[in-house]
KOLKOLLUM-655944 format. One line per field, with one value per atom (N, C-alpha, C): residue in one letter; chain; atom name; y, z, x. Coordinates in Angstrom, 2 decimals, padded with zeros to 5 digits. Layout:
<recs>
rest A	...;
kette A	...;
atom CA	...;
yy Y	...;
zz Z	...;
xx X	...;
</recs>
This chain:
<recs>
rest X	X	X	X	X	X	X	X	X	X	X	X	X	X	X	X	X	X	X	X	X	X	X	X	X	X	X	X	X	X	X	X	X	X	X	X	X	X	X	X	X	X	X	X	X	X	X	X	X	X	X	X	X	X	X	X	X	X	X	X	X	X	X	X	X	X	X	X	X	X	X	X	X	X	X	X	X	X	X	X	X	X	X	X	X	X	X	X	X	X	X	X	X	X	X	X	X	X	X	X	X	X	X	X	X	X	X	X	X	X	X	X	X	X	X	X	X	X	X	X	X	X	X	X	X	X	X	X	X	X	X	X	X	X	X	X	X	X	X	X	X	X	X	X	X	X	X	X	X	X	X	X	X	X	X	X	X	X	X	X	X	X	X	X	X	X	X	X	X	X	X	X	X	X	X	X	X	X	X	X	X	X	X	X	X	X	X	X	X	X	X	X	X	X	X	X	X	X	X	X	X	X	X	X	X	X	X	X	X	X	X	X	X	X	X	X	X	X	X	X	X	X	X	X	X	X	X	X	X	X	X	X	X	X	X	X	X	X	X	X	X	X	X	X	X	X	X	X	X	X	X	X	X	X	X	X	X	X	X	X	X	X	X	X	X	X	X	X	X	X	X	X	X	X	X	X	X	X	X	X	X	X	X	X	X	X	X	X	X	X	X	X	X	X	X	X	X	X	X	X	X	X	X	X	X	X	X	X	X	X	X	X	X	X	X	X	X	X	X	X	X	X	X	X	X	X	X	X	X	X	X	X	X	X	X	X	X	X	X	X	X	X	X	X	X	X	X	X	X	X	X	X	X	X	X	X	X	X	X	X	X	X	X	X	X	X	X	X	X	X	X	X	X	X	X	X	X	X	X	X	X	X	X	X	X	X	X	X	X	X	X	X	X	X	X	X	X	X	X	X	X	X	X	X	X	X	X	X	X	X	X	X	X	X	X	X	X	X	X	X	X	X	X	X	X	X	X	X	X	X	X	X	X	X	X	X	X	X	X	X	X	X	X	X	X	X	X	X	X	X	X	X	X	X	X	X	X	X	X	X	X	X	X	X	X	X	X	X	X	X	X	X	X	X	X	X	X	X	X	X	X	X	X	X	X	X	X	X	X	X	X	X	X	X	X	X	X	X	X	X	X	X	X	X	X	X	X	X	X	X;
kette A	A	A	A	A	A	A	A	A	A	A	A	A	A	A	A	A	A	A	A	A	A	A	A	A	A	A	A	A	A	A	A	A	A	A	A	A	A	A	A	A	A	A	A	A	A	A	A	A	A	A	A	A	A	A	A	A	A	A	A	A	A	A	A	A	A	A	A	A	A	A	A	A	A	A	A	A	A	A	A	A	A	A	A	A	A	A	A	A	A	A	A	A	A	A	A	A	A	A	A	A	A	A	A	A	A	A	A	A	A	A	A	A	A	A	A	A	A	A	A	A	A	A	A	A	A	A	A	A	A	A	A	A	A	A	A	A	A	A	A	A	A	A	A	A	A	A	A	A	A	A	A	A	A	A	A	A	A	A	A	A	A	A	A	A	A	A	A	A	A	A	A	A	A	A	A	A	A	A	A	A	A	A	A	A	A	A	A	A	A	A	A	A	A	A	A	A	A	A	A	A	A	A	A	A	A	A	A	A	A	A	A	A	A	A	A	A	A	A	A	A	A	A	A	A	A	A	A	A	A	A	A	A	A	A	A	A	A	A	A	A	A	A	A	A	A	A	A	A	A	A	A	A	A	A	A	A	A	A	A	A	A	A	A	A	A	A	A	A	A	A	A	A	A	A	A	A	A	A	A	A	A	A	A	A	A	A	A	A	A	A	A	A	A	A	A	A	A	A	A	A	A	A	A	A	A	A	A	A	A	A	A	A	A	A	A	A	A	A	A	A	A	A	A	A	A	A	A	A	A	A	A	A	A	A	A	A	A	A	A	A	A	A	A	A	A	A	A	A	A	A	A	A	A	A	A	A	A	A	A	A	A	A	A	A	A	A	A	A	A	A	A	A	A	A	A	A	A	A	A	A	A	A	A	A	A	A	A	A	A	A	A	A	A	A	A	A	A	A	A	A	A	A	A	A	A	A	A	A	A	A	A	A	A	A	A	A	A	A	A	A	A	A	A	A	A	A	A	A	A	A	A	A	A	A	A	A	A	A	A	A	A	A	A	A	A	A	A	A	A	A	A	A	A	A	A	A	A	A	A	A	A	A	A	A	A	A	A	A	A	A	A	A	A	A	A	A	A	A	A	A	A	A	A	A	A	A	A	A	A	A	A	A	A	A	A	A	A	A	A	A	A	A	A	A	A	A	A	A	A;
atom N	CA	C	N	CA	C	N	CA	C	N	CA	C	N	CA	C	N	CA	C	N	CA	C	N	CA	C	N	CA	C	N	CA	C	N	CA	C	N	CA	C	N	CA	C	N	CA	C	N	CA	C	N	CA	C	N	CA	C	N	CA	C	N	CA	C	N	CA	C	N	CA	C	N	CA	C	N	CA	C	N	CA	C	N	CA	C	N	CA	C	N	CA	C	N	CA	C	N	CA	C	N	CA	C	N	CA	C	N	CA	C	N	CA	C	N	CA	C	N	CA	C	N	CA	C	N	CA	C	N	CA	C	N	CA	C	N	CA	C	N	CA	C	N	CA	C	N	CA	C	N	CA	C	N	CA	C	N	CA	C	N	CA	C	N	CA	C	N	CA	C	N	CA	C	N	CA	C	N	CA	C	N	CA	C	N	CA	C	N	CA	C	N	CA	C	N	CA	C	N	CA	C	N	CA	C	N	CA	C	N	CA	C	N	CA	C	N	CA	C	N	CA	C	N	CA	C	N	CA	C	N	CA	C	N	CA	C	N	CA	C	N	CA	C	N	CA	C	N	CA	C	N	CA	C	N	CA	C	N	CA	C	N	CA	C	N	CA	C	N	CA	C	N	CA	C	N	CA	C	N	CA	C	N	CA	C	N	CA	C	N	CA	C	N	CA	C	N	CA	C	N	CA	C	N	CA	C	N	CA	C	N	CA	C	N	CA	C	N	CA	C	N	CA	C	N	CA	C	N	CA	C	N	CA	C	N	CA	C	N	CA	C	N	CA	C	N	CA	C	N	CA	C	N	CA	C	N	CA	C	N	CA	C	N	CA	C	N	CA	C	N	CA	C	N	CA	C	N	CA	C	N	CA	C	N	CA	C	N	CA	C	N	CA	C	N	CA	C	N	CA	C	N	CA	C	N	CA	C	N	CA	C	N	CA	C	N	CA	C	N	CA	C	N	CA	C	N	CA	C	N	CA	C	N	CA	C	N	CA	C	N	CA	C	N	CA	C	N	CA	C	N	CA	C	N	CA	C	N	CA	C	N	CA	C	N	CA	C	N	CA	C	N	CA	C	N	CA	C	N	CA	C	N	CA	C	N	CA	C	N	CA	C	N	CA	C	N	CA	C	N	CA	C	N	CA	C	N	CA	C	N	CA	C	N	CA	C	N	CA	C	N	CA	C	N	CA	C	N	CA	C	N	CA	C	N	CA	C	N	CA	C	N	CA	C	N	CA	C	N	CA	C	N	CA	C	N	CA	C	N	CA	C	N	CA	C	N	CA	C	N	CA	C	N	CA	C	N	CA	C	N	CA	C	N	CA	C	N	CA	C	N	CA	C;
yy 068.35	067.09	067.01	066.55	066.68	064.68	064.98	063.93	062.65	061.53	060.48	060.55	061.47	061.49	061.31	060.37	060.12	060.88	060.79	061.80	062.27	062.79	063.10	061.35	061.05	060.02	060.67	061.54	061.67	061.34	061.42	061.16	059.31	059.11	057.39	056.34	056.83	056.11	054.86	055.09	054.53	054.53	053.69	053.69	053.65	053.46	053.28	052.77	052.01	051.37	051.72	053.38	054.16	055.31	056.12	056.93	058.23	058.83	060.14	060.71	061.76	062.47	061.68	060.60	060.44	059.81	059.07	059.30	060.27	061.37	062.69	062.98	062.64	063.10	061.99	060.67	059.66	059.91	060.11	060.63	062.05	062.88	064.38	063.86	062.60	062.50	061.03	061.20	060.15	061.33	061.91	063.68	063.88	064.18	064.22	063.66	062.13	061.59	061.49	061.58	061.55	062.78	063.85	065.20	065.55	065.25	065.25	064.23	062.84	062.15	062.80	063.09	063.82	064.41	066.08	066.96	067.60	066.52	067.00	065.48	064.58	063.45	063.70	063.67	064.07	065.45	065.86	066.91	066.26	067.11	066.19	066.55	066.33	066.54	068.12	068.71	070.21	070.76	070.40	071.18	070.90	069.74	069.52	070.51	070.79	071.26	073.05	073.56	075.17	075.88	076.92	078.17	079.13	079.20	080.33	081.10	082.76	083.80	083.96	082.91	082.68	081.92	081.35	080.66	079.43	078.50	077.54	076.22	075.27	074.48	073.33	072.68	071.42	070.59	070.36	069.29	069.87	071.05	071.15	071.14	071.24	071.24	069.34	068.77	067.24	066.68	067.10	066.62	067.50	068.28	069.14	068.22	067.64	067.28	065.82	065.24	063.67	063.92	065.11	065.21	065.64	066.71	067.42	066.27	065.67	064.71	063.74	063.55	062.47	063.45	064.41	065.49	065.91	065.79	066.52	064.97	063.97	062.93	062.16	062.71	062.66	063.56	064.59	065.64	064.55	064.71	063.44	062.55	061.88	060.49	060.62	062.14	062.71	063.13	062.57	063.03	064.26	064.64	065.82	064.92	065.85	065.70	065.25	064.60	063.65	064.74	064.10	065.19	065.21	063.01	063.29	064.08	064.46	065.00	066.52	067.07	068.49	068.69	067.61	068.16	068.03	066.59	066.82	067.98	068.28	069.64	070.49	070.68	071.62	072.08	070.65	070.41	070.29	070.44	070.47	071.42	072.57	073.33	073.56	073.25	073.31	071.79	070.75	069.89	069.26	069.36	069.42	067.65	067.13	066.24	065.08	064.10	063.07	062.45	062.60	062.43	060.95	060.15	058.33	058.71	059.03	059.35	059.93	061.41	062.28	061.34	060.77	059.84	059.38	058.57	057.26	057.63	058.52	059.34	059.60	060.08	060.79	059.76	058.68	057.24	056.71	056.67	055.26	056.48	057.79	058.91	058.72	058.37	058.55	057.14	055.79	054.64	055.19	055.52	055.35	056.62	057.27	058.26	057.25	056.77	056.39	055.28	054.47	053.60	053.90	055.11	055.60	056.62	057.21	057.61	056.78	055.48	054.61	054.22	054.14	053.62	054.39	055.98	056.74	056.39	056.48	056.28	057.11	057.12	058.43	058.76	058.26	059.03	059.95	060.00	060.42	061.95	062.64	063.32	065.10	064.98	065.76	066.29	065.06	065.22	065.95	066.62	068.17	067.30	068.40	067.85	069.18	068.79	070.27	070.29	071.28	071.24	072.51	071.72	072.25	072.51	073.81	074.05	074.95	075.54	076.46	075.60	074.13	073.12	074.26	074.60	075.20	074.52	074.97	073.47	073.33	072.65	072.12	070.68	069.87	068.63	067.43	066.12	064.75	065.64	065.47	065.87	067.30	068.38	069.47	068.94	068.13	067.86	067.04	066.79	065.41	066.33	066.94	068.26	068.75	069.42	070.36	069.26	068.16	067.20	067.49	066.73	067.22	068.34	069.53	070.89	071.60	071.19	071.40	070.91	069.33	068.48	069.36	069.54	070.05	071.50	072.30	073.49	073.43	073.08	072.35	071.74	070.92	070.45	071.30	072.54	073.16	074.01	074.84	075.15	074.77	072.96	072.32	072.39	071.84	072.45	073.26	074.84	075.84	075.93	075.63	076.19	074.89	073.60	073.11	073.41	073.88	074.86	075.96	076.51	077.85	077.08	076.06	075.62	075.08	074.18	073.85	074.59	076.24	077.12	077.35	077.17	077.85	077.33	075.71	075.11	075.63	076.09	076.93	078.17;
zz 007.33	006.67	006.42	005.55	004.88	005.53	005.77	006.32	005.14	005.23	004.72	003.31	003.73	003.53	004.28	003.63	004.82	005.50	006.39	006.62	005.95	005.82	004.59	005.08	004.18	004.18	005.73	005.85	007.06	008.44	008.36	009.84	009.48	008.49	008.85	009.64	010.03	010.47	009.62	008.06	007.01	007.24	006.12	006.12	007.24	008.66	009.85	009.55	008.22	008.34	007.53	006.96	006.01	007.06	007.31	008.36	007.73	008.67	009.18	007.41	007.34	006.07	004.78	004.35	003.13	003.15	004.23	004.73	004.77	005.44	004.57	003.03	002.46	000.49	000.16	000.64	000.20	000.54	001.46	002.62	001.07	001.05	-000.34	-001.67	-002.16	-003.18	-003.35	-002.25	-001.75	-001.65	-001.07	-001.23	-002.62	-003.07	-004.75	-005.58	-005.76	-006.45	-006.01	-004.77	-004.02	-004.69	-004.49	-004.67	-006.54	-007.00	-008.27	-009.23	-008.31	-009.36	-008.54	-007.05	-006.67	-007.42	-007.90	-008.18	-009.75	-010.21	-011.37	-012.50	-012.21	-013.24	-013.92	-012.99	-013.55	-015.15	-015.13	-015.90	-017.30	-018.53	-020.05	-020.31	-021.48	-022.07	-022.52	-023.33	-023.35	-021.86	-020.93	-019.86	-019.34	-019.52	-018.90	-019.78	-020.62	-021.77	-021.84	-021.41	-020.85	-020.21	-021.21	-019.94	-019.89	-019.05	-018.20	-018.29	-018.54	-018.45	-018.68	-019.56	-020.40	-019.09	-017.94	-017.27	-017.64	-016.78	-017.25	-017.29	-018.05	-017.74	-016.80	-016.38	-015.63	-016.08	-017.18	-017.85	-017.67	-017.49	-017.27	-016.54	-015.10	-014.28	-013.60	-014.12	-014.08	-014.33	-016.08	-016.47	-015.54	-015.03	-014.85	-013.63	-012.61	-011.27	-011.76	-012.67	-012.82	-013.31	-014.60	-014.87	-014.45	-013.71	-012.44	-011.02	-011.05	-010.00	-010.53	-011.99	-012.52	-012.40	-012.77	-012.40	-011.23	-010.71	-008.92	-008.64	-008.97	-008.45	-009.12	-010.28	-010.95	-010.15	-009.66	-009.06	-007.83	-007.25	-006.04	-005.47	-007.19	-007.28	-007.60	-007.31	-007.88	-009.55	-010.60	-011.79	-012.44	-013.63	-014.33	-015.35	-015.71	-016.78	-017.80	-018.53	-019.94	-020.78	-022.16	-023.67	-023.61	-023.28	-023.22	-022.38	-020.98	-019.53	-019.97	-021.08	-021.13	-022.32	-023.03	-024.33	-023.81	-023.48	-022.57	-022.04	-020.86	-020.39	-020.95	-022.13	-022.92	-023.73	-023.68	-024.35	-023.06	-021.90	-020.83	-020.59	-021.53	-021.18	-022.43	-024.15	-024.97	-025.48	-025.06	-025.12	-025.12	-025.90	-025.28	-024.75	-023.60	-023.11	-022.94	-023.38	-023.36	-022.12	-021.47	-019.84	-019.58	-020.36	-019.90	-019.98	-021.15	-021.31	-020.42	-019.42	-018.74	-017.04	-016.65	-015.92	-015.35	-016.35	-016.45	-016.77	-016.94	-017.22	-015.11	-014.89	-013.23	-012.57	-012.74	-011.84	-012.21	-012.96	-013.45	-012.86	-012.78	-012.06	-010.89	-010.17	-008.41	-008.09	-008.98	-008.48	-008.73	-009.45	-009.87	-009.11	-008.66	-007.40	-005.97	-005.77	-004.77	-004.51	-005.50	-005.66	-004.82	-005.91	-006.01	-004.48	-004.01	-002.46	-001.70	-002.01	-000.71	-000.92	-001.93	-002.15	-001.78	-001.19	-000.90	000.53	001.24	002.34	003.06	004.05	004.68	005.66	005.83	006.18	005.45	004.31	003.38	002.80	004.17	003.70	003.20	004.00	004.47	002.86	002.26	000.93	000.04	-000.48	-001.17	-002.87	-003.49	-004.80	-005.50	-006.68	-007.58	-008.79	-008.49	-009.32	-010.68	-011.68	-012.62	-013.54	-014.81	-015.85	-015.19	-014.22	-013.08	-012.40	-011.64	-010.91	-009.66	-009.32	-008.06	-006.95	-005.68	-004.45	-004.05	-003.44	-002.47	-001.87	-001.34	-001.48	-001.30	-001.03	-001.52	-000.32	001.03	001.64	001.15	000.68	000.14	-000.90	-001.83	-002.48	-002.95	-001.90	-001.67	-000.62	000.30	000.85	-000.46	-001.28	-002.56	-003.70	-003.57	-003.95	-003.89	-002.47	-002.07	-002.03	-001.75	-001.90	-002.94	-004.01	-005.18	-006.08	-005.70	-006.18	-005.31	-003.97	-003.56	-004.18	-004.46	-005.27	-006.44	-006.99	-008.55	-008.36	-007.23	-007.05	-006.42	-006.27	-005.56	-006.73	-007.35	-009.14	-009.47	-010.05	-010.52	-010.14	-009.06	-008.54	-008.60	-008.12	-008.05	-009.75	-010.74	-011.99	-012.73	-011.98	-012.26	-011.45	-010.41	-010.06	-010.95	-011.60	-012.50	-013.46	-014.34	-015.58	-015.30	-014.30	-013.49	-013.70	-012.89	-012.69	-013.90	-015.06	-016.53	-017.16	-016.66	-017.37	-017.72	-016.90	-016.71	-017.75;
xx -010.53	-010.84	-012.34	-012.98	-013.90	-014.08	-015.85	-016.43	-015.90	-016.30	-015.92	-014.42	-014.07	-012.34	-011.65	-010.68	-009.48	-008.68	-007.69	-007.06	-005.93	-005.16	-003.91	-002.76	-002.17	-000.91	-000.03	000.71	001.14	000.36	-000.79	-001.54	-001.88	-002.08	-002.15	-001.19	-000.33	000.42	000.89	000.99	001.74	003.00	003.99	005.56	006.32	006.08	006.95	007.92	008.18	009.47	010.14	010.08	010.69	011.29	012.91	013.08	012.40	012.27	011.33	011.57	012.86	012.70	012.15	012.72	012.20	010.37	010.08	008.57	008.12	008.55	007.45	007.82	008.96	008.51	007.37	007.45	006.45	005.26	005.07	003.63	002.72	004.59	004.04	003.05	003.99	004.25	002.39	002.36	000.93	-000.29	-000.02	-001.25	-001.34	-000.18	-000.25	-000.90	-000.55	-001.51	-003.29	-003.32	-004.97	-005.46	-004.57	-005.36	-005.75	-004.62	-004.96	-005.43	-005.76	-006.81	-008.40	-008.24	-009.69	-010.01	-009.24	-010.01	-009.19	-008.99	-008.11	-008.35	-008.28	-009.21	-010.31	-011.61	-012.66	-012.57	-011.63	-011.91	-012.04	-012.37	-012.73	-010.97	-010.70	-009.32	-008.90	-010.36	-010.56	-010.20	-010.82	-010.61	-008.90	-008.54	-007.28	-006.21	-006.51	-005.65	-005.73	-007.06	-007.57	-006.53	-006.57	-006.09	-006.68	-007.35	-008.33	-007.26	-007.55	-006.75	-005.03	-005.20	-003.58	-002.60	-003.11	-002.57	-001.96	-001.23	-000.79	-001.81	-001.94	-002.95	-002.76	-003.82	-003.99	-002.81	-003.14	-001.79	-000.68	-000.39	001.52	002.10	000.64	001.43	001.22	000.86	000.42	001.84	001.73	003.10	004.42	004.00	006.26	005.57	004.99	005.38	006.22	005.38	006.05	007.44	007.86	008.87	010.00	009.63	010.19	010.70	010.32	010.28	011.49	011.78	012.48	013.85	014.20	015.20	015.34	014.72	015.31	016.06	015.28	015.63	017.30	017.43	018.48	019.18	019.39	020.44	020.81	019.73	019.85	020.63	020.59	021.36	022.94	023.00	024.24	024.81	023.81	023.53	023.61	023.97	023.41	022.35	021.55	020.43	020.74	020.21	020.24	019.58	020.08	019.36	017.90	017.65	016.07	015.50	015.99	015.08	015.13	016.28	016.00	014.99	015.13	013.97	012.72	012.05	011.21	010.60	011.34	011.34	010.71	011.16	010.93	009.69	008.92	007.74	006.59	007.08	005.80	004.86	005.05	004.03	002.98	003.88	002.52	002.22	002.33	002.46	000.90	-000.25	-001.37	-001.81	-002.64	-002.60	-003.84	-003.49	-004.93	-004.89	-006.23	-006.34	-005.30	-006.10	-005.33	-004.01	-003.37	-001.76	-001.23	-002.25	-001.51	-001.31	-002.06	-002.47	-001.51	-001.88	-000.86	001.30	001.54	002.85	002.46	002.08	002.24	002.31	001.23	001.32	002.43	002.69	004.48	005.39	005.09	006.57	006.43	005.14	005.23	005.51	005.91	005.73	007.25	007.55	008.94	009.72	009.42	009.71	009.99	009.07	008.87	009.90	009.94	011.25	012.67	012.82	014.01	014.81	013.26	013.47	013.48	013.17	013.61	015.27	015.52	016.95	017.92	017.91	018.80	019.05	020.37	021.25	020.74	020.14	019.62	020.70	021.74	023.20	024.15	023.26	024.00	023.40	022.16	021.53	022.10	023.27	024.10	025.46	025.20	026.35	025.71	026.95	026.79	026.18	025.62	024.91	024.76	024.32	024.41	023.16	022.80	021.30	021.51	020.88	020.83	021.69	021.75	022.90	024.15	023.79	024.17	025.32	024.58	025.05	025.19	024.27	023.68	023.93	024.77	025.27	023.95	022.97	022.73	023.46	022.16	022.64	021.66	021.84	021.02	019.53	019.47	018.60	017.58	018.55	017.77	017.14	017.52	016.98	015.97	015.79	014.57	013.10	013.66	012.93	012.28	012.95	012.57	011.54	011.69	010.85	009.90	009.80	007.87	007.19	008.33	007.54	007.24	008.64	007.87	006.63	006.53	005.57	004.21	004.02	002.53	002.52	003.63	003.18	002.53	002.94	002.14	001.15	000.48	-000.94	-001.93	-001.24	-002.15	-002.70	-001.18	-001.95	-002.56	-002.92	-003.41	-004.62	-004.56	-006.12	-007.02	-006.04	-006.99	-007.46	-006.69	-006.79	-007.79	-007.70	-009.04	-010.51	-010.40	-011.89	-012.17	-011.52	-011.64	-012.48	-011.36	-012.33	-013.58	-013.75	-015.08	-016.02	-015.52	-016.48	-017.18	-016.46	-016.41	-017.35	-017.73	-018.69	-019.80	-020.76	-021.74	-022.09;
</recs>
């Protein structure tokens, strides 16, 4: 932990009155937004939009966590995917991105994440569910697990691939 930074959402002793599993996706999905308005806001729109060495940019992986997040959370709810969530989809990676727009799309997904993980039965973590075109088994708990881990994988991309463009300024 870095001096006058807080400590991560899990050590605050936040949400006590949320049970254990879906408090850590909220606790994830709370790192998330900290980490990527820290070190992923500041950037100009050119930079959010960069790909250093034909990588993926800041923005796709901004946008697939919020969008990504609206589909896991659809499997979740016991759902298959809508026309809009696959076209979408489809446009998250050349999709180029204006900071306020990209922002503001991640904040209304983690408020609206966050919603939606409190509303699940946490007795219910155990029921079988099916992901994707595949309809792959897991179930409601794996899939809320796979939430947050997929959401901090993508912020960590995000990250490292906004220190690159950073570096680039120069």
């Amino acid at each position: 932990m870095e001096p006058n930074h807080p400590a991560e959402p899990w050590l605050r002793g936040t949400l006590t009155e949320v049970p254990a599993v879906p408090r850590a996706v909220l606790h994830a999905l709370d790192l998330a937004k900290e980490d990527l308005f820290r070190w992923c806001k500041p950037l100009t729109e050119a930079e959010l939009n960069a790909r250093p060495a034909s990588i993926a940019p800041v923005a796709f992986h901004i946008r697939h966590i919020a969008r990504s997040l609206d589909r896991l959370l659809t499997y979740a709810e016991g759902n298959q995917l809508g026309a809009a969530q696959i076209a979408e989809m489809k446009t998250e990676l050349d999709m180029p991105a204006k900071p306020e727009e990209l922002f503001a799309e991640l904040d209304g997904a983690l408020g609206k994440s966050a919603e939606r993980i409190r509303a699940f039965d946490v007795t219910r973590f155990d029921e079988p569910r099916e992901a994707g075109q595949k309809k792959l088994p897991t179930t409601l708990g794996g899939l809320l697990v796979h939430a947050a881990d997929h959401t901090q994988r993508h912020v960590g991309q995000a990250i490292t691939t906004s220190k690159i463009v950073q570096a680039q300024r120069s």
